[in-house]
CHARMM-style PDB file with segment names, atoms N, HN, CA, C and O in Angstrom:
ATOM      1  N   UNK     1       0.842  -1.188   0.000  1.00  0.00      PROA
ATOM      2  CA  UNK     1       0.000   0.000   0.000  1.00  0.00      PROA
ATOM      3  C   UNK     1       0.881   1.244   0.000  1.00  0.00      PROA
ATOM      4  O   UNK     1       2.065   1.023   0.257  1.00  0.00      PROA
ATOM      5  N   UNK     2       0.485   2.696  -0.274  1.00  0.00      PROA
ATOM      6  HN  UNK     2      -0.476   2.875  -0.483  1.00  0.00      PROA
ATOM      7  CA  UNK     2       1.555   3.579  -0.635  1.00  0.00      PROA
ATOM      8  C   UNK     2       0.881   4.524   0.447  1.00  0.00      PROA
ATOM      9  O   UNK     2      -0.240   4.135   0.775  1.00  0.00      PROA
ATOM     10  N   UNK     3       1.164   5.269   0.850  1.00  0.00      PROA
ATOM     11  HN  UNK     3       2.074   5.585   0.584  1.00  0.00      PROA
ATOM     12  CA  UNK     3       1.460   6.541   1.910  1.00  0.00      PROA
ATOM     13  C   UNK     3       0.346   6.778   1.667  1.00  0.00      PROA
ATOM     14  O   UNK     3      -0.359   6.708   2.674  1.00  0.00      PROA
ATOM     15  N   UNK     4      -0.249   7.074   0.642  1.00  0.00      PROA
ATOM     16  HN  UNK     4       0.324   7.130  -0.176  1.00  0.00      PROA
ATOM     17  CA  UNK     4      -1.501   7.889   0.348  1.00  0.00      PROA
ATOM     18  C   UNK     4      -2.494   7.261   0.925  1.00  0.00      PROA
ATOM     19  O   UNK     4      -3.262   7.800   1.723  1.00  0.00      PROA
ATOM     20  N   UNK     5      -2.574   5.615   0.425  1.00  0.00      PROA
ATOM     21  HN  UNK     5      -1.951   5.176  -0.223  1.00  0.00      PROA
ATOM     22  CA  UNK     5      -3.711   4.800   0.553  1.00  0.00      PROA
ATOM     23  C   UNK     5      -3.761   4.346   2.644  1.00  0.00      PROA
ATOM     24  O   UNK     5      -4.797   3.825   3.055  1.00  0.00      PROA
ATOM     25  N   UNK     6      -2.989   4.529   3.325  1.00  0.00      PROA
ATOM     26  HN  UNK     6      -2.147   4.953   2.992  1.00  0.00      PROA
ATOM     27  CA  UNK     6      -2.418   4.753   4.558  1.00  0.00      PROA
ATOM     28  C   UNK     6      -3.130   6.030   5.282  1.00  0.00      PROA
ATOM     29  O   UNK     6      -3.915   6.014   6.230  1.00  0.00      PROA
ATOM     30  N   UNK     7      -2.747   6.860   4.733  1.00  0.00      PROA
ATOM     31  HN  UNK     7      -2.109   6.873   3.963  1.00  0.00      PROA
ATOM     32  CA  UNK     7      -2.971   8.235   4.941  1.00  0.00      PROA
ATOM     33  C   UNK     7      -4.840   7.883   5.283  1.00  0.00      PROA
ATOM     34  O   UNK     7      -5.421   7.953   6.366  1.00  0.00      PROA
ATOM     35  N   UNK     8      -5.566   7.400   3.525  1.00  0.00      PROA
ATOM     36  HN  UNK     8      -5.094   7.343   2.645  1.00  0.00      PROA
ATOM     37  CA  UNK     8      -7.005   7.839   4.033  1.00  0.00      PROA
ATOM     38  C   UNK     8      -7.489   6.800   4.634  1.00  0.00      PROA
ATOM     39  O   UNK     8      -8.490   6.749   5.349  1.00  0.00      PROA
ATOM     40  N   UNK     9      -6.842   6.050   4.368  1.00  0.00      PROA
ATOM     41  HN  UNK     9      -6.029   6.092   3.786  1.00  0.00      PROA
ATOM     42  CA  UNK     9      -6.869   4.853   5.423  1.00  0.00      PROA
ATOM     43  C   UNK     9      -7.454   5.383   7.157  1.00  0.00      PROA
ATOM     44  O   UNK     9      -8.545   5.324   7.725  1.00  0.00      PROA
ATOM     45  N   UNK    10      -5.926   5.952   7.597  1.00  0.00      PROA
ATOM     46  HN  UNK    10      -5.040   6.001   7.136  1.00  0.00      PROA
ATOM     47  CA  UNK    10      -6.451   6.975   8.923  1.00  0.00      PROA
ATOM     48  C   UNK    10      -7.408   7.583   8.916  1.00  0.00      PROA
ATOM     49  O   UNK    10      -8.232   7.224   9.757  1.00  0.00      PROA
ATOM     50  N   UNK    11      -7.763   8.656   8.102  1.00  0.00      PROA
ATOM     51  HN  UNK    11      -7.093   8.948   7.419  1.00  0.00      PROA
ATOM     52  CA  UNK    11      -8.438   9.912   7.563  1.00  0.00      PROA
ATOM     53  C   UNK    11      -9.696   9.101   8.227  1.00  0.00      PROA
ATOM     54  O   UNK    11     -10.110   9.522   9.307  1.00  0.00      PROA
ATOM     55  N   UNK    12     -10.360   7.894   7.602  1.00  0.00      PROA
ATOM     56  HN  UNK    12     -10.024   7.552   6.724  1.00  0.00      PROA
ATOM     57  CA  UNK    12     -11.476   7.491   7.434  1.00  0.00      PROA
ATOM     58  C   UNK    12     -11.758   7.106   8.852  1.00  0.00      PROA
ATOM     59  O   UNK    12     -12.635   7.639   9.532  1.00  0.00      PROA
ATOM     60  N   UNK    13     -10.681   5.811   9.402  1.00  0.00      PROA
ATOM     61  HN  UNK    13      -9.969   5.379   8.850  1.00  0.00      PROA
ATOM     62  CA  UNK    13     -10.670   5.312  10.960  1.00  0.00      PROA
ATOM     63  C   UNK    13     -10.773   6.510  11.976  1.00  0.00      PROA
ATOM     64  O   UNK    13     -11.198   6.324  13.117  1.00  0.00      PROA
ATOM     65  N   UNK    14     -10.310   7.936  11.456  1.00  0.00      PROA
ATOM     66  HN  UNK    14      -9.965   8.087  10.530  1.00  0.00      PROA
ATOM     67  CA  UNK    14     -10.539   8.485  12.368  1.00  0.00      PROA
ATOM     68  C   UNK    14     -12.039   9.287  12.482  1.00  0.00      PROA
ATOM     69  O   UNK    14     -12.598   9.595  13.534  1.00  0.00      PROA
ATOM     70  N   UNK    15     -12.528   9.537  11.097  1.00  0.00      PROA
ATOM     71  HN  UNK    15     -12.074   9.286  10.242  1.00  0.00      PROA
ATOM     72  CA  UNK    15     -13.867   9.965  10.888  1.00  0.00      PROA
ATOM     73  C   UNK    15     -14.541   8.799  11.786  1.00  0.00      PROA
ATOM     74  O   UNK    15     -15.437   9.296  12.468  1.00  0.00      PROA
ATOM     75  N   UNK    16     -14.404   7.454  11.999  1.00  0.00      PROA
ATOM     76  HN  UNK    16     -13.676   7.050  11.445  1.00  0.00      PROA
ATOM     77  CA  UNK    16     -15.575   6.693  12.080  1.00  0.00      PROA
ATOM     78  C   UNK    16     -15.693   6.870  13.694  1.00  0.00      PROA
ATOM     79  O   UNK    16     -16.737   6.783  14.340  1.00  0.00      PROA
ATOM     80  N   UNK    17     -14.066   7.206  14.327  1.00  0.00      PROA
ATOM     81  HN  UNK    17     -13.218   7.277  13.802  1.00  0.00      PROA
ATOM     82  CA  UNK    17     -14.241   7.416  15.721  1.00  0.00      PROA
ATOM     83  C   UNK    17     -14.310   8.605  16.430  1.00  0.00      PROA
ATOM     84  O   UNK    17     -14.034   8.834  17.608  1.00  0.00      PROA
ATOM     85  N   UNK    18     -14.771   9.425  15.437  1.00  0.00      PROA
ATOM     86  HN  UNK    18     -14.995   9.240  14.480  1.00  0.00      PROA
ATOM     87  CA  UNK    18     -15.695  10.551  15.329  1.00  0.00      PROA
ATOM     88  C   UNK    18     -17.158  10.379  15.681  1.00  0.00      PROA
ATOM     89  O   UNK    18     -17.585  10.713  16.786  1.00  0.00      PROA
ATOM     90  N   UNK    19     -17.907   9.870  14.760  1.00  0.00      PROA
ATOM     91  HN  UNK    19     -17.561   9.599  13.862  1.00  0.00      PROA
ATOM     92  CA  UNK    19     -19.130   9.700  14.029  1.00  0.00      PROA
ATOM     93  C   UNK    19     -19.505   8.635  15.616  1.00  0.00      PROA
ATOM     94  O   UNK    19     -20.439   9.061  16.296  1.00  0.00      PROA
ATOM     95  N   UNK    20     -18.867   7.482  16.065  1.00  0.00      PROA
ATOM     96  HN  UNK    20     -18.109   7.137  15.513  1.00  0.00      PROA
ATOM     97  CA  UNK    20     -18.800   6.824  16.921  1.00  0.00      PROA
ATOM     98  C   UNK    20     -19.146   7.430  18.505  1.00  0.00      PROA
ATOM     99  O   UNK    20     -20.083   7.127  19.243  1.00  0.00      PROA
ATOM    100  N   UNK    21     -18.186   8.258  18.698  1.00  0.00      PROA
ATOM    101  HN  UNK    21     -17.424   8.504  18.099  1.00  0.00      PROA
ATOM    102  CA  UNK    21     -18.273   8.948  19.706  1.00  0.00      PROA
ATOM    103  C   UNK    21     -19.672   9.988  19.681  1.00  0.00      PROA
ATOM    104  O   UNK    21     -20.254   9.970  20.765  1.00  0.00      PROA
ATOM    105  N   UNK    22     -20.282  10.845  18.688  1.00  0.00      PROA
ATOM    106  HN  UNK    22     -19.808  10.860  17.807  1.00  0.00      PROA
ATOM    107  CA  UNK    22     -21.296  11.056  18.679  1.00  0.00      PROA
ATOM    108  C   UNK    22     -22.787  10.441  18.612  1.00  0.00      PROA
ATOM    109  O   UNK    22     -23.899  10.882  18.901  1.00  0.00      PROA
ATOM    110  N   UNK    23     -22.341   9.319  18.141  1.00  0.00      PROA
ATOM    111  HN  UNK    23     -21.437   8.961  17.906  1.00  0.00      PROA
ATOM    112  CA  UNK    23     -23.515   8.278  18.683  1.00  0.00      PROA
ATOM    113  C   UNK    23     -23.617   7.870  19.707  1.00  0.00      PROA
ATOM    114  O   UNK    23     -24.627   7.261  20.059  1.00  0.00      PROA
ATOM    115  N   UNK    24     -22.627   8.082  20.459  1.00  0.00      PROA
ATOM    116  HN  UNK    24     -21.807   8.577  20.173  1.00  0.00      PROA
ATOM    117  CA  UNK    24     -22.504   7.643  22.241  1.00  0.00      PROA
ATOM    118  C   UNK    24     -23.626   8.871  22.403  1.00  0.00      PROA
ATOM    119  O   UNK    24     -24.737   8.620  22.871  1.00  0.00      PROA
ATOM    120  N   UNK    25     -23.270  10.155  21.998  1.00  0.00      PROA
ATOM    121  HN  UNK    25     -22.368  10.359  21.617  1.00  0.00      PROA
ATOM    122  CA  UNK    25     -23.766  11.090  23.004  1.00  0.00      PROA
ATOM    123  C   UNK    25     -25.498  11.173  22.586  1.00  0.00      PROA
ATOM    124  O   UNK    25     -26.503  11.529  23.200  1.00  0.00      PROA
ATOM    125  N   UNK    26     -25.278  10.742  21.467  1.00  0.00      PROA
ATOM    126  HN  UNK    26     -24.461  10.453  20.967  1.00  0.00      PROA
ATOM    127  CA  UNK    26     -27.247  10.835  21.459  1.00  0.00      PROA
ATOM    128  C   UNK    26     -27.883   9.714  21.833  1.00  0.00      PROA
ATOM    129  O   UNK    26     -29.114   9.718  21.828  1.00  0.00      PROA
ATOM    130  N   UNK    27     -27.200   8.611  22.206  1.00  0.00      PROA
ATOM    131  HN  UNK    27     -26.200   8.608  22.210  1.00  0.00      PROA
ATOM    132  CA  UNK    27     -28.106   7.684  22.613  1.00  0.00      PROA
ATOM    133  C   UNK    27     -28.288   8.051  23.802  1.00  0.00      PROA
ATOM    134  O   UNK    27     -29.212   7.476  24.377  1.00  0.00      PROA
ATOM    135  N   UNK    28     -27.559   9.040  24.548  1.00  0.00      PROA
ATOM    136  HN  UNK    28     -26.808   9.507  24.082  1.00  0.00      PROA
ATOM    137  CA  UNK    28     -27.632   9.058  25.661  1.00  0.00      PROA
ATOM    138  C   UNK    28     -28.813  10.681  25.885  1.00  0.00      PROA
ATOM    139  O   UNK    28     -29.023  11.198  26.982  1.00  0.00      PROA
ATOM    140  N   UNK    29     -29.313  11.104  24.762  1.00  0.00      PROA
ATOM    141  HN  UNK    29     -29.142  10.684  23.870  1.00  0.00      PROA
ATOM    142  CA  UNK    29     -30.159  12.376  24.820  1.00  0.00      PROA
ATOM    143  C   UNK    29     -31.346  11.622  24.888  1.00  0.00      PROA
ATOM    144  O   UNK    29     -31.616  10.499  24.464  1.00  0.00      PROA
ATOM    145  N   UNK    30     -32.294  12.836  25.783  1.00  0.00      PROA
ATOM    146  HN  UNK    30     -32.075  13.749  26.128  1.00  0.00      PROA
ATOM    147  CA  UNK    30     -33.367  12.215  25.588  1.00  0.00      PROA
ATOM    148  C   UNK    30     -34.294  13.607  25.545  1.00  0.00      PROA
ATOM    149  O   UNK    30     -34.425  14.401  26.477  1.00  0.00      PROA
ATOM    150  N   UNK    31     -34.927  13.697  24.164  1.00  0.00      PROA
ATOM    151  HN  UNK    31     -34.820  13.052  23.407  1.00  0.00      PROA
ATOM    152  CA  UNK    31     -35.625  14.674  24.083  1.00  0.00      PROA
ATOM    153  C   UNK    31     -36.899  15.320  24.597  1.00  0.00      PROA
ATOM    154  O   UNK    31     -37.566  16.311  24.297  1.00  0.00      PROA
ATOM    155  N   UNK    32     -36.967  14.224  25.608  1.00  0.00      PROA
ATOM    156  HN  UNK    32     -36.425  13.419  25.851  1.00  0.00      PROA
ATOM    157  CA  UNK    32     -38.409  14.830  26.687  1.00  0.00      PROA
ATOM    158  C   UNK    32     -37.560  15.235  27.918  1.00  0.00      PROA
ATOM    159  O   UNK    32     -38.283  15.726  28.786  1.00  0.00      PROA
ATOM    160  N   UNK    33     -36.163  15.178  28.289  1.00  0.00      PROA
ATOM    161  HN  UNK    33     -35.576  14.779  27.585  1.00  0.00      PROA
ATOM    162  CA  UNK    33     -36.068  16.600  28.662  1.00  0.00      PROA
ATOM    163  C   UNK    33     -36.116  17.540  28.325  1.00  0.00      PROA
ATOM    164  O   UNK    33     -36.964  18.182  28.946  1.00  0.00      PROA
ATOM    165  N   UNK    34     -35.438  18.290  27.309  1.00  0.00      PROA
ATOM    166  HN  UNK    34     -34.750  17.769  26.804  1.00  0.00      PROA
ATOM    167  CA  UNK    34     -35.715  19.085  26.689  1.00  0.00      PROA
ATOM    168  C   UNK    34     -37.366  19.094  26.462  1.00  0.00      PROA
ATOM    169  O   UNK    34     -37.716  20.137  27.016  1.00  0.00      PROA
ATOM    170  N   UNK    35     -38.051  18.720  26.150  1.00  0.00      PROA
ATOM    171  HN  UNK    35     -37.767  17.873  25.700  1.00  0.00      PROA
ATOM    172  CA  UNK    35     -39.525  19.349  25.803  1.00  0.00      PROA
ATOM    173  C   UNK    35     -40.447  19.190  26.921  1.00  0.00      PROA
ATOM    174  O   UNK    35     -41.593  19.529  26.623  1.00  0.00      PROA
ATOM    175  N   UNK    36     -40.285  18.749  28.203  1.00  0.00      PROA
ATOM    176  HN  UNK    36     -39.355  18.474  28.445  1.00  0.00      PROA
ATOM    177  CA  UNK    36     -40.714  18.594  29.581  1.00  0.00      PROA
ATOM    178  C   UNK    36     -39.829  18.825  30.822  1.00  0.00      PROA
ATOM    179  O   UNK    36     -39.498  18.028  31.700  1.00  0.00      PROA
ATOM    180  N   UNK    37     -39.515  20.217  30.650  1.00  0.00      PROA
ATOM    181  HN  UNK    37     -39.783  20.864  29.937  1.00  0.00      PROA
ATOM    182  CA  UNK    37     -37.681  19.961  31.978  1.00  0.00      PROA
ATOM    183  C   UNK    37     -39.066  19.659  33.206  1.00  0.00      PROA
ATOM    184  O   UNK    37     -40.170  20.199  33.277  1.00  0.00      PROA
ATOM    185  N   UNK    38     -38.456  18.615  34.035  1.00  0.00      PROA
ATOM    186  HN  UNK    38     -37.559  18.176  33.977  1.00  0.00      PROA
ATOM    187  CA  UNK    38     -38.687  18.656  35.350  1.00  0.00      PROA
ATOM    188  C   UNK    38     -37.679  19.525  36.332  1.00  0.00      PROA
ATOM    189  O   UNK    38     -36.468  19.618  36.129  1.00  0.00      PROA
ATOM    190  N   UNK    39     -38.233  20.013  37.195  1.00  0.00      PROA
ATOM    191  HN  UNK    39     -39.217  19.937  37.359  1.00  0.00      PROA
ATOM    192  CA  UNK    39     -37.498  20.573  38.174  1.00  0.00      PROA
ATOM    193  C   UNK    39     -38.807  20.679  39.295  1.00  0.00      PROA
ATOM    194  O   UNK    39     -40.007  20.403  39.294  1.00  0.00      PROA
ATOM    195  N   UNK    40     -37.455  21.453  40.573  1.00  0.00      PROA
ATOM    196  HN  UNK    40     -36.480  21.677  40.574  1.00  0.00      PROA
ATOM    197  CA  UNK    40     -38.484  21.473  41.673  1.00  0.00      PROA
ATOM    198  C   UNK    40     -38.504  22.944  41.874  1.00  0.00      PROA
ATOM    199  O   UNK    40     -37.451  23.516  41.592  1.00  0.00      PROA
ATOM    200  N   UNK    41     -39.491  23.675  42.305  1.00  0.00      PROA
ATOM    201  HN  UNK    41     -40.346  23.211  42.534  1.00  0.00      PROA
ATOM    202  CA  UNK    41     -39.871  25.199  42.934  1.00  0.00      PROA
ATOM    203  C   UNK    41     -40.118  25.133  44.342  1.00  0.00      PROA
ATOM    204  O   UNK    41     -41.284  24.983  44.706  1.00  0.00      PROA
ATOM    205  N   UNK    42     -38.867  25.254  45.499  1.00  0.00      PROA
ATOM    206  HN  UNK    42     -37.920  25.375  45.203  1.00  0.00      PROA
ATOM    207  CA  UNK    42     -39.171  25.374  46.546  1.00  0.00      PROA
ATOM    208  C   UNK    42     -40.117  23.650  46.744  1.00  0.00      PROA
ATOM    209  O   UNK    42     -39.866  22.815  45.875  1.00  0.00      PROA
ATOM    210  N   UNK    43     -40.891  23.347  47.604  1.00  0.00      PROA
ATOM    211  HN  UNK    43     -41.096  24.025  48.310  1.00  0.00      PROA
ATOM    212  CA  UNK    43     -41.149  22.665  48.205  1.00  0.00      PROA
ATOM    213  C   UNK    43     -41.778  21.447  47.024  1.00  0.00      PROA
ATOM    214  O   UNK    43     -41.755  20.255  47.329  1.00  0.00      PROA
ATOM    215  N   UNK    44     -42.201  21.808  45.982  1.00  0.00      PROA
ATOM    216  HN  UNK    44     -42.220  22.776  45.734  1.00  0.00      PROA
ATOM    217  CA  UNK    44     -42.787  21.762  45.023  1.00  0.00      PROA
ATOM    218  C   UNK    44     -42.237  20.843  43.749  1.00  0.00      PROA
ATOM    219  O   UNK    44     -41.020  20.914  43.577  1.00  0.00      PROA
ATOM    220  N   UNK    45     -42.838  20.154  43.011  1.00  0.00      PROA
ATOM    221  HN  UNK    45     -43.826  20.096  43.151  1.00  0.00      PROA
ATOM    222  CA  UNK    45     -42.352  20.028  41.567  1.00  0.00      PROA
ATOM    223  C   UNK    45     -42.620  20.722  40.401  1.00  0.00      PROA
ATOM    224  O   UNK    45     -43.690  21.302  40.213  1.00  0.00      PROA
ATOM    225  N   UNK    46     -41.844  20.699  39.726  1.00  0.00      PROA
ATOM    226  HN  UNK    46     -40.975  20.228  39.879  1.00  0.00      PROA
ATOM    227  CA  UNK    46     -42.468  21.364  38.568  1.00  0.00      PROA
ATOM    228  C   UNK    46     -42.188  21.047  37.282  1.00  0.00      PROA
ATOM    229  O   UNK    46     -41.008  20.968  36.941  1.00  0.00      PROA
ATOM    230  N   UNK    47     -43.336  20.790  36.261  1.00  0.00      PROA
ATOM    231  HN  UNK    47     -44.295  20.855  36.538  1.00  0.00      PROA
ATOM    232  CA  UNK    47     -43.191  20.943  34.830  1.00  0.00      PROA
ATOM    233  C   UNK    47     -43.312  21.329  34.185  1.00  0.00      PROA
ATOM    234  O   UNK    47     -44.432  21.131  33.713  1.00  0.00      PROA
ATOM    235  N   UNK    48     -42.296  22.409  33.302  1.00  0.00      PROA
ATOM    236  HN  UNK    48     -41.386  22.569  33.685  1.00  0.00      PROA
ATOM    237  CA  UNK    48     -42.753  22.690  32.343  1.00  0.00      PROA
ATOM    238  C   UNK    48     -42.788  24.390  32.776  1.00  0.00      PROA
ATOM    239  O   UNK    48     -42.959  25.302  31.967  1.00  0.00      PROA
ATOM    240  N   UNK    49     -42.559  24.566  34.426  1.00  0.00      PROA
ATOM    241  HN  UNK    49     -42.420  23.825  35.083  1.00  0.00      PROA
ATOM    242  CA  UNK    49     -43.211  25.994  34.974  1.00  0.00      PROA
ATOM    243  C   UNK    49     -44.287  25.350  35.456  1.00  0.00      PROA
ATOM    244  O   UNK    49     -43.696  24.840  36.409  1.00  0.00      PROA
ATOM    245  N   UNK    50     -45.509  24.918  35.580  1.00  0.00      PROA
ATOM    246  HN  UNK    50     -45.989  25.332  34.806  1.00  0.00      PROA
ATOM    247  CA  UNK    50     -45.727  24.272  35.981  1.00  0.00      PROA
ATOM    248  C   UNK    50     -46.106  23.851  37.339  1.00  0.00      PROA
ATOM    249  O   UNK    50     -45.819  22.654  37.366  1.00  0.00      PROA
ATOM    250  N   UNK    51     -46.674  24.240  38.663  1.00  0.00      PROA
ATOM    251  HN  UNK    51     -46.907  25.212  38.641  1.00  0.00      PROA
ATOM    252  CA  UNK    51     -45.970  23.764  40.144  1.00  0.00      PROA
ATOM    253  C   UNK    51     -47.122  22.633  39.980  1.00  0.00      PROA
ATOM    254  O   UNK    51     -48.195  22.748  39.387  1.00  0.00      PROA
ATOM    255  N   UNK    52     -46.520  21.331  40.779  1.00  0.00      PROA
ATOM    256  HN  UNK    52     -45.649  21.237  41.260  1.00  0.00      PROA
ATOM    257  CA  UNK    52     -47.047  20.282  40.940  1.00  0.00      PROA
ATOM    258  C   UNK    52     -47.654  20.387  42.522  1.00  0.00      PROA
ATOM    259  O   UNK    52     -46.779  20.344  43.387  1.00  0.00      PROA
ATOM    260  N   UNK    53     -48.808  20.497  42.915  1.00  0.00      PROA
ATOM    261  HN  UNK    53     -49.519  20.531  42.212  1.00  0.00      PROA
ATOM    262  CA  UNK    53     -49.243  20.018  44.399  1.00  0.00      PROA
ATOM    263  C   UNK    53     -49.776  21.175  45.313  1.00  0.00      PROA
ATOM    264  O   UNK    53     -48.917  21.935  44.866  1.00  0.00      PROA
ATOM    265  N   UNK    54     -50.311  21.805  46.022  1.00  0.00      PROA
ATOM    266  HN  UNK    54     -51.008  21.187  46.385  1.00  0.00      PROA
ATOM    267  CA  UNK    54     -50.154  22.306  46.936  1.00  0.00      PROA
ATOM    268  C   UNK    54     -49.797  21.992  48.845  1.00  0.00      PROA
ATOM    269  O   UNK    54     -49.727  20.792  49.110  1.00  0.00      PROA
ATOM    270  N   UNK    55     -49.634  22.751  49.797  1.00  0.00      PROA
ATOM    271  HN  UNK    55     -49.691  23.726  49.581  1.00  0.00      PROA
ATOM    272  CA  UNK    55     -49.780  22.120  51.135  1.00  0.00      PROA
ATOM    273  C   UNK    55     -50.388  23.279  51.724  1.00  0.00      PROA
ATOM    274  O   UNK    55     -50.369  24.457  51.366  1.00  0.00      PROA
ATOM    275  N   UNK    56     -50.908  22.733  52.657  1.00  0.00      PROA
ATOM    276  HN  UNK    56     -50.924  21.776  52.948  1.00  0.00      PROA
ATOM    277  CA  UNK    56     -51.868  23.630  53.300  1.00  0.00      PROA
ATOM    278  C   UNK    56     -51.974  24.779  53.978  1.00  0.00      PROA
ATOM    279  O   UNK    56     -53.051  25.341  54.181  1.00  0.00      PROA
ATOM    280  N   UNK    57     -50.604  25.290  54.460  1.00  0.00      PROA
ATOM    281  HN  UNK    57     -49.730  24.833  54.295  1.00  0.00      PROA
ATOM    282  CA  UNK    57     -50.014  26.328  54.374  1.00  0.00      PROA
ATOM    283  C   UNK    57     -49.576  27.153  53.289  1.00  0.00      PROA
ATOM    284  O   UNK    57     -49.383  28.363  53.413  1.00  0.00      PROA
ATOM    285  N   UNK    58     -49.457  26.669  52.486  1.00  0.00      PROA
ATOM    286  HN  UNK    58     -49.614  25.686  52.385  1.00  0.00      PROA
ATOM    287  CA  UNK    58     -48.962  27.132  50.848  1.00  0.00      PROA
ATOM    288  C   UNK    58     -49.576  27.205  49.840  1.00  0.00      PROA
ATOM    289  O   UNK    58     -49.338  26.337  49.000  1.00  0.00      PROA
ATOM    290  N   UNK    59     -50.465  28.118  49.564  1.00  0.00      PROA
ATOM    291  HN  UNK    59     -50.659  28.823  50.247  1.00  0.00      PROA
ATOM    292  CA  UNK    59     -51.115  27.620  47.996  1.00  0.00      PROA
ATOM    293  C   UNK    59     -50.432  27.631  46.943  1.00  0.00      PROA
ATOM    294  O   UNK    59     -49.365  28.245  46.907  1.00  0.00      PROA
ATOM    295  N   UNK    60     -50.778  27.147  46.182  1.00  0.00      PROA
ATOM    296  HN  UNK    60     -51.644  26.648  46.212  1.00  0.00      PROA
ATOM    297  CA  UNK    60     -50.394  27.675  44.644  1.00  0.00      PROA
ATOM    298  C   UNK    60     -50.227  29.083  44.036  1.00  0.00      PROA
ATOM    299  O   UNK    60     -51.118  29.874  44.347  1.00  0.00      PROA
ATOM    300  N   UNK    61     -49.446  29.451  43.387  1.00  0.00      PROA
ATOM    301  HN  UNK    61     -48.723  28.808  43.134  1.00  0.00      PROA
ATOM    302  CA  UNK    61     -49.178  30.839  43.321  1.00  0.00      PROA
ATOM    303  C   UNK    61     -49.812  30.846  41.703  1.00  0.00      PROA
ATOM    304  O   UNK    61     -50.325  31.914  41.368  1.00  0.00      PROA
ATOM    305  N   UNK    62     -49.812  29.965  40.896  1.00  0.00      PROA
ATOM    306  HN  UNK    62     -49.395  29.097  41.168  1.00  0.00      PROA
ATOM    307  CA  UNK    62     -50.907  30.251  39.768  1.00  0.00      PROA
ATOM    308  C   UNK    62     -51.408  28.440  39.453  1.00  0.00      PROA
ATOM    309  O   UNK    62     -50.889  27.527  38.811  1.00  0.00      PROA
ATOM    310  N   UNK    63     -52.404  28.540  40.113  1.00  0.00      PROA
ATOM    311  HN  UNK    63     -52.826  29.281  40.635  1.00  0.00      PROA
ATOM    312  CA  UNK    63     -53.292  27.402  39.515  1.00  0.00      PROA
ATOM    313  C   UNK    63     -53.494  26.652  38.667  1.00  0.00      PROA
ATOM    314  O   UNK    63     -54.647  26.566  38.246  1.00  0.00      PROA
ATOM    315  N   UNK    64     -52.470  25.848  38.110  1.00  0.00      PROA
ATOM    316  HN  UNK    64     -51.533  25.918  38.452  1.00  0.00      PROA
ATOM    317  CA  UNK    64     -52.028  25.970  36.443  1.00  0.00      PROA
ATOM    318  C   UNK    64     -52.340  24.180  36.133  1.00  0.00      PROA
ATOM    319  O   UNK    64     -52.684  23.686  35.060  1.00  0.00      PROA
ATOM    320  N   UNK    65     -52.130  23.579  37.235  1.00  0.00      PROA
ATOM    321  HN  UNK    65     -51.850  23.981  38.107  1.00  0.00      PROA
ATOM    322  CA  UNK    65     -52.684  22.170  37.472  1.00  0.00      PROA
ATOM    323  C   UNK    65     -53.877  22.158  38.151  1.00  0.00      PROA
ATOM    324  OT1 UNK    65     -54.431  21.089  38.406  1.00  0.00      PROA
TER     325      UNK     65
END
């Protein structure tokens, strides 16, 4: 084989452990975070903005559930 054919030889092995490594990272995405963040507000959950629950001392600050 000659230098060249070597060369894209690499070129390519290294594209694939490229392309490789970015398939790690999206299998690992999951797009209902992004389109549902959970989080919490103080005592609370929340989705979306969102507050999940009230307690009886605490109401809800907008009624949204």
């Amino acid at each position: 084989m000659s230098n060249k054919s070597f060369e894209e030889r690499d070129a390519i092995l290294a594209k694939i452990e490229v392309f490789q490594a970015h398939l790690e990272l999206l299998k690992r995405t999951n797009v209902l975070n992004d389109a549902f963040p959970i989080w919490h507000d103080g005592e609370f959950g929340a989705i979306n903005n969102f507050q999940l629950g009230q307690l009886p001392k605490i109401l809800v600050r907008n009624p949204s559930l």
